[in-house]
C-alpha positions as CSV (number, residue, x, y, z in Angstrom):
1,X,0.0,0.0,0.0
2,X,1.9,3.5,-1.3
3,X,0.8,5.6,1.7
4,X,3.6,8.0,0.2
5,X,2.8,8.5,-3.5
6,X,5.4,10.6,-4.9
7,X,3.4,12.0,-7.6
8,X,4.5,12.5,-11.0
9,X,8.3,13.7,-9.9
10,X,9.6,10.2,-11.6
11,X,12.7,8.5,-12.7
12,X,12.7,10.8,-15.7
13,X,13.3,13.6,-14.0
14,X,16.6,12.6,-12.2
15,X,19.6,14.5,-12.8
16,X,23.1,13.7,-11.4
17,X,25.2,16.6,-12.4
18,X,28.2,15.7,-12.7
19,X,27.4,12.8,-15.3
20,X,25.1,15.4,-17.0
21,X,27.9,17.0,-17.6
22,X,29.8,14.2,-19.0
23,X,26.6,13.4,-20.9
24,X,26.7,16.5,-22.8
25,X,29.7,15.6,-24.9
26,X,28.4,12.8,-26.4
27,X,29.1,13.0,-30.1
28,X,27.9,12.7,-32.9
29,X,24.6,13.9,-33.0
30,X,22.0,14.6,-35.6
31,X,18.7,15.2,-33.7
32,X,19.9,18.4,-31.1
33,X,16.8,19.3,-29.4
34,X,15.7,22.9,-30.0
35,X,16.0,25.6,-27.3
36,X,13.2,25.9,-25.6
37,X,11.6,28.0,-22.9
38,X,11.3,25.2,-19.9
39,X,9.3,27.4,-17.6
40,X,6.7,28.0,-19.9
41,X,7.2,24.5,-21.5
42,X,6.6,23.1,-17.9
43,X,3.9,24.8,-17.1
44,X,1.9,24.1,-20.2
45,X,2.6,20.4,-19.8
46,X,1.4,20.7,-16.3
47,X,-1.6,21.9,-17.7
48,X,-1.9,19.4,-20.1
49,X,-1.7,16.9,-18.1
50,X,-3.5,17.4,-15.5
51,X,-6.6,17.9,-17.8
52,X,-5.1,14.1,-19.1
53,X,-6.0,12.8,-15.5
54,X,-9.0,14.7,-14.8
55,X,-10.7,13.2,-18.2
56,X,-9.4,10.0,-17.0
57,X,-9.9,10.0,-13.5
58,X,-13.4,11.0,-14.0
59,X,-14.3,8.2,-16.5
60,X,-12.6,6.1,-14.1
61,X,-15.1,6.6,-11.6
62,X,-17.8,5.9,-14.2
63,X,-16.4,2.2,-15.6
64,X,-15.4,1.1,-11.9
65,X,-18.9,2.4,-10.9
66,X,-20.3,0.0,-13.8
67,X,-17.7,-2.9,-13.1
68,X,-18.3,-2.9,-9.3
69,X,-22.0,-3.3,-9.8
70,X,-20.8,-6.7,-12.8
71,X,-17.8,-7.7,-11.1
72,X,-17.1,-9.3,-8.0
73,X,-14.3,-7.9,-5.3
74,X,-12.2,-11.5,-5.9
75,X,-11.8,-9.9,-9.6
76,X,-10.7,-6.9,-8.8
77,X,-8.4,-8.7,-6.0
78,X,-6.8,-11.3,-9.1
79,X,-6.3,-8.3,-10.9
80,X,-4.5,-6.4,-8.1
81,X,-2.6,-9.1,-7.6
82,X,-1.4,-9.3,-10.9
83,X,0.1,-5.9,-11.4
84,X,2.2,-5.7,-8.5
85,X,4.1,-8.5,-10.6
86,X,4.1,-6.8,-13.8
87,X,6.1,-3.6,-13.1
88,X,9.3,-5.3,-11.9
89,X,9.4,-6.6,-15.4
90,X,8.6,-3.4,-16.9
91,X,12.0,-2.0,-15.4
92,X,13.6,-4.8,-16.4
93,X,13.0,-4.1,-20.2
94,X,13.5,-0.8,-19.9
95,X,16.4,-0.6,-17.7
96,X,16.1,2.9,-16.9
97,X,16.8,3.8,-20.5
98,X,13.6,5.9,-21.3
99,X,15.5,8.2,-18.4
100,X,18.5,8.6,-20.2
101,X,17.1,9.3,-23.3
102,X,14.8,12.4,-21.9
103,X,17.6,14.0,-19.8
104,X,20.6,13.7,-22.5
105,X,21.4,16.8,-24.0
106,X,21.8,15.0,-27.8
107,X,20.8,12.0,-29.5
108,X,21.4,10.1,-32.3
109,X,20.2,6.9,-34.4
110,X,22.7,4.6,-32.6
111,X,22.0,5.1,-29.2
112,X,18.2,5.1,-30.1
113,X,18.5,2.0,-31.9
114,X,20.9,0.6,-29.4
115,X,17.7,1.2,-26.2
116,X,15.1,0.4,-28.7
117,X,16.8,-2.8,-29.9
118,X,17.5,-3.8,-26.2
119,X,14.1,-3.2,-24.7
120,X,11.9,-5.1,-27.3
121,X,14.9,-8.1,-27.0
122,X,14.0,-7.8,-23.1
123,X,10.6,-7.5,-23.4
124,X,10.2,-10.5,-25.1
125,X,12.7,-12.3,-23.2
126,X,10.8,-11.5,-20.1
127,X,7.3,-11.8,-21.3
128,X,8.2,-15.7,-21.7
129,X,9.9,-16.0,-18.2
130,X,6.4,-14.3,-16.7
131,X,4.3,-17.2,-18.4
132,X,6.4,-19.5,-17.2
133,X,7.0,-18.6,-13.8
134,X,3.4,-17.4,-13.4
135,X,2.3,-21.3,-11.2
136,X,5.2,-20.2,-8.9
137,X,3.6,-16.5,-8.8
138,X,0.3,-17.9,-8.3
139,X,1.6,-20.4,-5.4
140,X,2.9,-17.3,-4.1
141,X,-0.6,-15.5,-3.5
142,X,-2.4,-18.7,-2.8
143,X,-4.8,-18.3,-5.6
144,X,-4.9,-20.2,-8.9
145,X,-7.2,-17.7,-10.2
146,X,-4.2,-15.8,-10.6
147,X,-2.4,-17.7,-13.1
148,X,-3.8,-17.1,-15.9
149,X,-4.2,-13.4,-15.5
150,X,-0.7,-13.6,-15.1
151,X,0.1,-15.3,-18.6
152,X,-2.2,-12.9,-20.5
153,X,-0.9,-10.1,-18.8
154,X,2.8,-10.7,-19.7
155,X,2.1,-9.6,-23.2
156,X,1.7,-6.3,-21.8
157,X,5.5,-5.9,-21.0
158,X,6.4,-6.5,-24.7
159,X,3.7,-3.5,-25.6
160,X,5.2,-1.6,-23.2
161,X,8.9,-2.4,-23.8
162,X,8.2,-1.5,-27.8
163,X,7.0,2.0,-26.8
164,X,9.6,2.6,-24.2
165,X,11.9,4.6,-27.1
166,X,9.3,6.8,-29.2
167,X,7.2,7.7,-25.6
168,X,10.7,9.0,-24.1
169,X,11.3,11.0,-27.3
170,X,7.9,12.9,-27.0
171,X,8.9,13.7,-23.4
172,X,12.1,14.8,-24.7
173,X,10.8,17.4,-27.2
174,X,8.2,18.5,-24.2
175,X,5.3,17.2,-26.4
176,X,3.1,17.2,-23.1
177,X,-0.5,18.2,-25.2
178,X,0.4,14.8,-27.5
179,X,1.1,12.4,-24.9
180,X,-2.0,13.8,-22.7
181,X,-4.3,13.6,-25.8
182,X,-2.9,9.8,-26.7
183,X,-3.4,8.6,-23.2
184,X,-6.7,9.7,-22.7
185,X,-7.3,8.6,-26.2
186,X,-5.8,4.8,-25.4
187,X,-7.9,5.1,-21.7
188,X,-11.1,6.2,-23.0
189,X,-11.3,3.0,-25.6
190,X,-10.3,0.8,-23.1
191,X,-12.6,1.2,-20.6
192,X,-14.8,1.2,-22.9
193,X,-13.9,-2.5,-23.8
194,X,-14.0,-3.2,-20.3
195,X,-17.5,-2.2,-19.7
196,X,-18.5,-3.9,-23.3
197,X,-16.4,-7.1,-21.9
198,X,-18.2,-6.9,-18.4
199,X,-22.0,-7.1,-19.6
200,X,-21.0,-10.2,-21.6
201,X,-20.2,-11.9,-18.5
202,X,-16.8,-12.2,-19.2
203,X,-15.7,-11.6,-15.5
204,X,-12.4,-10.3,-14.5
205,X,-11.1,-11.0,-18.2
206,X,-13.0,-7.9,-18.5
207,X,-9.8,-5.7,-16.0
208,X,-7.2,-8.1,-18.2
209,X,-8.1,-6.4,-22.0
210,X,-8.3,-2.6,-20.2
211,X,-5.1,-3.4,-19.4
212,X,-3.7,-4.6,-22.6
213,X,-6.0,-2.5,-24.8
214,X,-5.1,0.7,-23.0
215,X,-1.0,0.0,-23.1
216,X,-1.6,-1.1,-27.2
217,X,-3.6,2.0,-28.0
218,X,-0.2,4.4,-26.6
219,X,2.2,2.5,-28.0
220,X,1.0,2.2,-31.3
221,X,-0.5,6.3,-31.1
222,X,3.5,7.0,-29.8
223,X,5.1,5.4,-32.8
224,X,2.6,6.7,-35.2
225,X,3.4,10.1,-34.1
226,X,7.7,9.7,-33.6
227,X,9.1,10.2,-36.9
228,X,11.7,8.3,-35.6
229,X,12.5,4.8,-36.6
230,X,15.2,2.3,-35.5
231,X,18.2,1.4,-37.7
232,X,20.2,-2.1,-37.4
233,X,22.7,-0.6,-34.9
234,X,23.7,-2.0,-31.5
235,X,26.4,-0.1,-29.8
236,X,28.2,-1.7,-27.0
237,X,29.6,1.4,-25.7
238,X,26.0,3.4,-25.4
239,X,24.6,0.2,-23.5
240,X,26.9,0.8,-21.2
241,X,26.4,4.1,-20.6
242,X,23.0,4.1,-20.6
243,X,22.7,1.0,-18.2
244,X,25.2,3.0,-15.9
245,X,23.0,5.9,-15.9
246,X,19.6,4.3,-16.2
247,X,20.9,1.7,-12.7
248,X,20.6,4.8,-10.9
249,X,17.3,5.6,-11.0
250,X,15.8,2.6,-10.7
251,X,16.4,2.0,-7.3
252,X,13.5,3.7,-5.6
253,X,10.9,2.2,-8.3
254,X,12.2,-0.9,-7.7
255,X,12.3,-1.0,-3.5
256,X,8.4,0.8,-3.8
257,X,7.0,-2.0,-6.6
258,X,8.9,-4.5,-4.1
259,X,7.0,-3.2,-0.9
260,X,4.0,-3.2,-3.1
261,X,4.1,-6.5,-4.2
262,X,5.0,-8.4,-0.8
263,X,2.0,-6.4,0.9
264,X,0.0,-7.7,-1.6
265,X,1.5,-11.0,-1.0
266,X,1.4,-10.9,2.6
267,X,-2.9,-9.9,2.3
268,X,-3.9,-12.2,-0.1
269,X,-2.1,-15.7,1.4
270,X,-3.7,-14.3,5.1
271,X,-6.6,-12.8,4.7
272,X,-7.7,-13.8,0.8
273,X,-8.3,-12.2,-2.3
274,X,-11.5,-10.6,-1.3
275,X,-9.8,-8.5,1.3
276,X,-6.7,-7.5,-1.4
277,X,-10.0,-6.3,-3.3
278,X,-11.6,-4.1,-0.4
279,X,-7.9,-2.6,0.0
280,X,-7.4,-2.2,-3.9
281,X,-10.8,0.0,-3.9
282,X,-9.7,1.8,-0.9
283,X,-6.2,2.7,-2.3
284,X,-8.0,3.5,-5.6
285,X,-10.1,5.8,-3.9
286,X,-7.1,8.0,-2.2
287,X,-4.8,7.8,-4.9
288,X,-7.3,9.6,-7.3
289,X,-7.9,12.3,-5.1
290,X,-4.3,12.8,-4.3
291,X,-3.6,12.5,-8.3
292,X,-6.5,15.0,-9.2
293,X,-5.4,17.6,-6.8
294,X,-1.2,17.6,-6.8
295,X,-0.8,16.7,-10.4
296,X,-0.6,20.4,-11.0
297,X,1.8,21.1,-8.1
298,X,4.9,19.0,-8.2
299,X,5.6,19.4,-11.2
300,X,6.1,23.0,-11.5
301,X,8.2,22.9,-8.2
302,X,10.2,20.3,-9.6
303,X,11.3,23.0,-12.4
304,X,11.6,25.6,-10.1
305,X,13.7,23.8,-7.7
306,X,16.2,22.4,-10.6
307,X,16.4,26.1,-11.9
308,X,17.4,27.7,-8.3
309,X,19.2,25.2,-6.5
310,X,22.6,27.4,-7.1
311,X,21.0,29.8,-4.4
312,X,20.2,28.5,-1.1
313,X,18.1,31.4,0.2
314,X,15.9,31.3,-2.9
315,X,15.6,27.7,-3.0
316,X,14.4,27.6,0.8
317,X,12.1,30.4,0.0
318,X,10.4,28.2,-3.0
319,X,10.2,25.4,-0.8
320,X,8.7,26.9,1.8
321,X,5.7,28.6,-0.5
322,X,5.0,25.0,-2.2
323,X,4.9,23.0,1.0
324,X,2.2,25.8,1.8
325,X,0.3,25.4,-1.1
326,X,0.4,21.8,-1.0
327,X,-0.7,21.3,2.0
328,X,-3.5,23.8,1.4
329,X,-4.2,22.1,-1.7
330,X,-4.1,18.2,-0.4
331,X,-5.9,18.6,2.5
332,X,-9.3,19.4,1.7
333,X,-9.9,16.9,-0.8
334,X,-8.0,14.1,1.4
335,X,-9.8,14.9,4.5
336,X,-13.5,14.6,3.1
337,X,-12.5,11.1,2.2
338,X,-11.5,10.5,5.9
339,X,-14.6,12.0,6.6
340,X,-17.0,10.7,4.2
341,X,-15.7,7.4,2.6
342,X,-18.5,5.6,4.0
343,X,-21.1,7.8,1.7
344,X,-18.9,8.2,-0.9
345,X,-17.7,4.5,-1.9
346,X,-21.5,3.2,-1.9
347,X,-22.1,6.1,-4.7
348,X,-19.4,5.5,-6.6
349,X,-18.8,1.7,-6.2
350,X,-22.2,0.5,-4.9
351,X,-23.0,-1.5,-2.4
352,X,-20.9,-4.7,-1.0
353,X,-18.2,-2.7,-0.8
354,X,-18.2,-1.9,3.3
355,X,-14.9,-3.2,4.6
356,X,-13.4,-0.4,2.2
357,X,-15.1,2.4,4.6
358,X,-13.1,2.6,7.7
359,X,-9.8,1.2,5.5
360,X,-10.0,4.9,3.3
361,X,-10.5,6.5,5.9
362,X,-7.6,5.8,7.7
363,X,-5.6,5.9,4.6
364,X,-7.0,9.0,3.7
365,X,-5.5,10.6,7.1
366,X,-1.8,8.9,6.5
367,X,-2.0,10.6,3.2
368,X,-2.5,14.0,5.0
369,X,0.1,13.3,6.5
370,X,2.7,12.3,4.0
371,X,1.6,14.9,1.1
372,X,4.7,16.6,1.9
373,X,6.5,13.4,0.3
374,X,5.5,14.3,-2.9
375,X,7.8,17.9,-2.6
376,X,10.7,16.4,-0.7
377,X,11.0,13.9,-3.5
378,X,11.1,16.6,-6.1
379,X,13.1,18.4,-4.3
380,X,15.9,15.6,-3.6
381,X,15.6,14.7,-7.3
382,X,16.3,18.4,-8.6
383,X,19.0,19.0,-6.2
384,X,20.9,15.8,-7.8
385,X,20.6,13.8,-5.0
386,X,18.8,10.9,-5.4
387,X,21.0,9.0,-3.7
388,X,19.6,10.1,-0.5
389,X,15.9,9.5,-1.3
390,X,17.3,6.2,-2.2
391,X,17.9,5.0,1.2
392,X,14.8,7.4,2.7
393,X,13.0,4.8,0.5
394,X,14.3,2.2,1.5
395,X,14.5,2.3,5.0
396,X,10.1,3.8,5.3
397,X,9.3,1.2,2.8
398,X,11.0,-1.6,4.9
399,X,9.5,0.0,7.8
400,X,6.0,0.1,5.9
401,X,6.2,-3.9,4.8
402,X,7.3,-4.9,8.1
403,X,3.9,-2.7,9.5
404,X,1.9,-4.9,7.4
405,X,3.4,-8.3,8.4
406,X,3.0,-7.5,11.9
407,X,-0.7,-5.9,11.6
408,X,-2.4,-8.5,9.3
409,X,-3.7,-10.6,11.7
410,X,-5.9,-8.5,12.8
411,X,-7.6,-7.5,9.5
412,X,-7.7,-4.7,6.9
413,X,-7.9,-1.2,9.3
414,X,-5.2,-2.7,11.4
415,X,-2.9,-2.4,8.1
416,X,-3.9,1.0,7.1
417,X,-3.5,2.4,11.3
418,X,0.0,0.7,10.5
419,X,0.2,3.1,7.8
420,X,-0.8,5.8,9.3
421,X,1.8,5.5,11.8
422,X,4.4,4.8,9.4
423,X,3.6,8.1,7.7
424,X,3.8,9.8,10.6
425,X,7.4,9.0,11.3
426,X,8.3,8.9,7.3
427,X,7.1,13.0,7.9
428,X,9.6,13.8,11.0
429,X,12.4,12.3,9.3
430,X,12.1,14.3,5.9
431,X,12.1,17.5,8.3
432,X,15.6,16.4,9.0
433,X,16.7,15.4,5.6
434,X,15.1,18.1,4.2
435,X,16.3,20.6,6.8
436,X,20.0,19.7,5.8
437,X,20.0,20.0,2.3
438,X,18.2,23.1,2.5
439,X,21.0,24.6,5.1
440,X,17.9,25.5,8.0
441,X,16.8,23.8,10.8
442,X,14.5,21.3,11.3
443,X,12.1,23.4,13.1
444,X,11.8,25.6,9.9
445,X,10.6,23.2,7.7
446,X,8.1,21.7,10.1
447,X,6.7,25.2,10.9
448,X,4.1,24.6,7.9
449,X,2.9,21.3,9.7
450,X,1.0,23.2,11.9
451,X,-1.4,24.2,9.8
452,X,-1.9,21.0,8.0
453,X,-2.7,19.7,11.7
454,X,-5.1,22.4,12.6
455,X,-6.7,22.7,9.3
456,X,-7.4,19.0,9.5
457,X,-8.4,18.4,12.7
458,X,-10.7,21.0,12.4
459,X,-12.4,20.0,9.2
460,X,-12.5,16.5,10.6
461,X,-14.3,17.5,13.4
462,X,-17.0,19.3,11.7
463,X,-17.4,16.7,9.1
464,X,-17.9,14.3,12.0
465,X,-20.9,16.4,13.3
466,X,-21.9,17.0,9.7
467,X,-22.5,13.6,9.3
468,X,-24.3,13.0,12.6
469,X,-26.6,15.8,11.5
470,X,-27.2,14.8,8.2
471,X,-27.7,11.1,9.7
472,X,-31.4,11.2,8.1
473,X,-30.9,12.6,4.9
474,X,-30.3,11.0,1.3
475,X,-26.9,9.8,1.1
476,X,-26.0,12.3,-1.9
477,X,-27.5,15.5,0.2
478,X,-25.6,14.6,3.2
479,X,-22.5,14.2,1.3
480,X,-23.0,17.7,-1.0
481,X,-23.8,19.4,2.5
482,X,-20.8,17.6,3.9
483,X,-18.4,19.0,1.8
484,X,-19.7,22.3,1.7
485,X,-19.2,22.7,5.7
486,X,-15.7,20.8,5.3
487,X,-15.0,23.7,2.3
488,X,-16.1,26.5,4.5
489,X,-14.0,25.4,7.1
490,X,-10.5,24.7,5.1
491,X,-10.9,28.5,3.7
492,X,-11.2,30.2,6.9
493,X,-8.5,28.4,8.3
494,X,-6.5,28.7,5.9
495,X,-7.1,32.6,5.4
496,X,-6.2,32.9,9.3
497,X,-3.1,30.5,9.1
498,X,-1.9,30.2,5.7
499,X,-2.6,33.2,3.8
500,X,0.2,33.8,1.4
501,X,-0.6,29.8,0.3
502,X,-3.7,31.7,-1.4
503,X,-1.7,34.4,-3.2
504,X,0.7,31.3,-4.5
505,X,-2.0,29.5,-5.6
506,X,-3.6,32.6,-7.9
507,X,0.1,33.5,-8.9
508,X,0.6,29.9,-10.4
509,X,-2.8,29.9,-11.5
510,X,-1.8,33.2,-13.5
511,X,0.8,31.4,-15.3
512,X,-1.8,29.7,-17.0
513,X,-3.8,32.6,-17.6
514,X,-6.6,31.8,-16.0
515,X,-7.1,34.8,-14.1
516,X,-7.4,36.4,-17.3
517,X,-10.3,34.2,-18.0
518,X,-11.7,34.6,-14.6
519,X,-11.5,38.3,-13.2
520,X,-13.1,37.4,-9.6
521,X,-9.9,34.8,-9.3
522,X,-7.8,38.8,-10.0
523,X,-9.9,40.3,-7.5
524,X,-9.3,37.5,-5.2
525,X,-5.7,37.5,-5.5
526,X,-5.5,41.2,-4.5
527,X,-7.6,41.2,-1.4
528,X,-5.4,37.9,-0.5
């Protein structure tokens, strides 16, 4: 369970300066990539894709609204089960070379050709060792049912190692608006075969081809839009350097999909696949509210951050204005699902679905807690120093599987309050971390967690007696009135405490220029 989603601030955006440097000397070259304006190029893709997600995100809610209703929660569970296998072999094919093409400051045809040539070989090579070792995987998660999901499935790492190349070359050139449209494209028709698949009674096959349908769609929509195209050259040398780069920033992928895949492990042998299915739709649940709402955060600070980290005082100034606003922004939306998970899953998901209640909820609160994660990993990655999230990782997710082992015998909210607790000491330790690479105390960069805790115990507290009022009325009114008292509650703290996270919020909404488009967000902005 990833109480501590990072966000979007990925592999891809690792830089280790020094080998940068070294990078930027590779000759020959015949593809330089033009000079662009990042900032602006940043923000746009921000933009871009966070519209991407929203268009997803909300059809998301509409097929798993349909599928929970023709599906049953040991589906969703196989399912689940299967794709905390399936990244491991993703790396693996990829090798972390997708990352070295996107930071390098010039390409040409070999080294292409080289990662291209390499990652389909790999894919293919371990699509055939995931059929075959799919019994042992099944074995593993004491279900059977699993199996053959498994060996269906594995076709998806060829798909995905085959658009590895052209997909990292559209991130390259900044071609946010392209890959946005293609993956809402390639999402839209596959859940669209899901739903199709579903009403024919075709069961959890039905979560298998919205899988593969979705990860065809982009691969072939990336390729057709590259102009691009591999050449019969494999260069020794540039598989070295790009394994040597690409090894590096692997390592916290790796250790998280690891976690992930022995919790899932550890919940489906104990407690069955039913349960792993109640936790899947309670992780869904979070994670799209956490997706939906700091999408269009991290990314921006992750520029800002690689752009200013020369200047210390600047740099702790930046940091300190998007901790703000992320907290500001994070912990309304996370706090009404801590709130009101137990109206909100029955609306969404339907009914059946009520050991999922009390697991959101709790997961909902870690993920107040730990929304800082997604800035301190930003930040360690545009400071070059991914080294030390590296072993952050590494120690909080041991710390998080070991949780679950101990906390699984006594059920489902036991493993999220383990969470929870994790999170809470994952979020004192980045003060520290953080503290020293920013040159300030620890005390400094917890000062903004004062507010998250007052602005969400309060909010908590009067959702709680908004629901006990509301006890009586339809379950969508008491929701829409729930949120409304939780809303006026985060904007009042939140003017009293954290007033200049408003003005940041309508200055990087100005970048977009939406204010333009919407005076009263101008007006706003001055009285803030």
């Amino acid at each position: 369970m990833d109480v501590e989603r990072k966000g979007d601030a990925g592999p891809d955006r690792f830089t280790d300066v020094p080998e940068a440097e070294a990078i930027r000397n590779i000759e020959p070259t015949i593809d330089p990539v033009p000079q662009l304006d990042v900032g602006r190029s940043a923000a746009e893709g921000v933009v871009w894709l966070t519209i991407q997600k929203w268009a997803i995100r909300v059809l998301s809610f509409v097929t798993i609204a349909v599928l929970t209703r023709l599906l049953k929660p040991e589906d969703f569970g196989t399912v689940a089960a299967a794709a905390t296998v399936l990244p491991f072999f993703f790396l693996l094919a990829d090798l972390g070379f997708a990352a070295y093409i996107v930071q390098v400051a010039k390409t040409d045809r070999r080294m292409l050709s080289t990662a291209f040539w390499f990652s389909m070989s790999a894919g293919i090579l371990l699509c055939g060792s995931l059929f075959l070792a799919a019994p042992l995987l099944g074995a593993i998660f004491a279900a059977s049912g699993v199996v053959p999901v498994l060996q269906v499935l594995s076709i998806w790492v060829i798909v995905t190692a085959v658009g590895s190349v052209p997909t990292a070359l559209l991130r390259r050139d900044m071609r946010f608006k392209t890959i946005a449209a293609q993956g809402a494209a390639a999402a839209i028709i596959a859940q669209v075969v899901a739903v199709i698949m579903a009403f024919s009674g075709m069961g959890v096959w039905a979560l298998v081809a919205q899988s593969l349908v979705a990860a065809v769609f982009a691969t072939a929509l990336a390729w057709w839009t590259v102009t691009w195209h591999p050449t019969w050259e494999f260069s020794g040398v540039e598989f070295v350097r790009m394994a040597r780069f690409g090894g590096k920033v692997l390592g916290v992928e790796f250790i998280a999909m690891l976690r992930a895949w022995g919790e899932a492990a550890v919940i489906s042998a104990t407690l069955g696949l039913a349960a792993l299915g109640y936790m899947n739709i309670a992780q869904r649940l979070v994670q799209i509210v956490q997706d939906l709402t700091g999408s269009a955060i991290v990314p921006v600070t992750n520029v800002a951050f690689a752009k200013i980290r020369d200047s210390a005082p600047r740099l702790r100034d930046a940091y300190g204005r998007a901790l703000k606003v992320t907290y500001a922004a994070l912990s309304l939306p996370l706090t009404i699902v801590a709130v009101a998970a137990p109206l909100m899953i029955p609306i969404v998901f339907g009914d059946g679905w009520e050991q999922s209640y009390q697991v959101a909820q709790v997961l909902a609160l870690a993920g107040t807690l730990s929304v800082g994660a997604w800035l301190d990993h930003g930040l360690f990655y545009g400071l070059g120093r991914p080294g030390t999230w590296f072993i952050y990782a590494v120690v909080i997710d041991a710390l998080t599987f070991a949780t679950t082992l101990f906390t699984v015998r006594w059920g489902l909210v036991a493993i999220a309050t383990g969470f929870l607790c994790v999170a809470t000491v994952a979020t004192i330790v980045r003060w520290f971390l953080v503290a020293h690479a920013l040159q300030t105390s620890p005390r400094v960069i917890a000062g903004p967690f004062v507010y998250l805790i007052t602005v969400v115990g309060c909010m908590a507290a009067a959702g709680w007696v908004g629901t006990l009022w509301t006890a009586a009325l339809p379950t969508w009114l008491a929701l829409v009135l729930i949120v409304l008292v939780m809303v006026a509650v985060h904007l009042g703290i939140t003017l009293l405490m954290a007033r200049p996270a408003i003005r940041e919020a309508l200055r990087i909404a100005s970048r977009f220029n939406i204010g333009s488009r919407l005076p009263f967000l101008a007006r706003m902005r001055e009285r803030s």
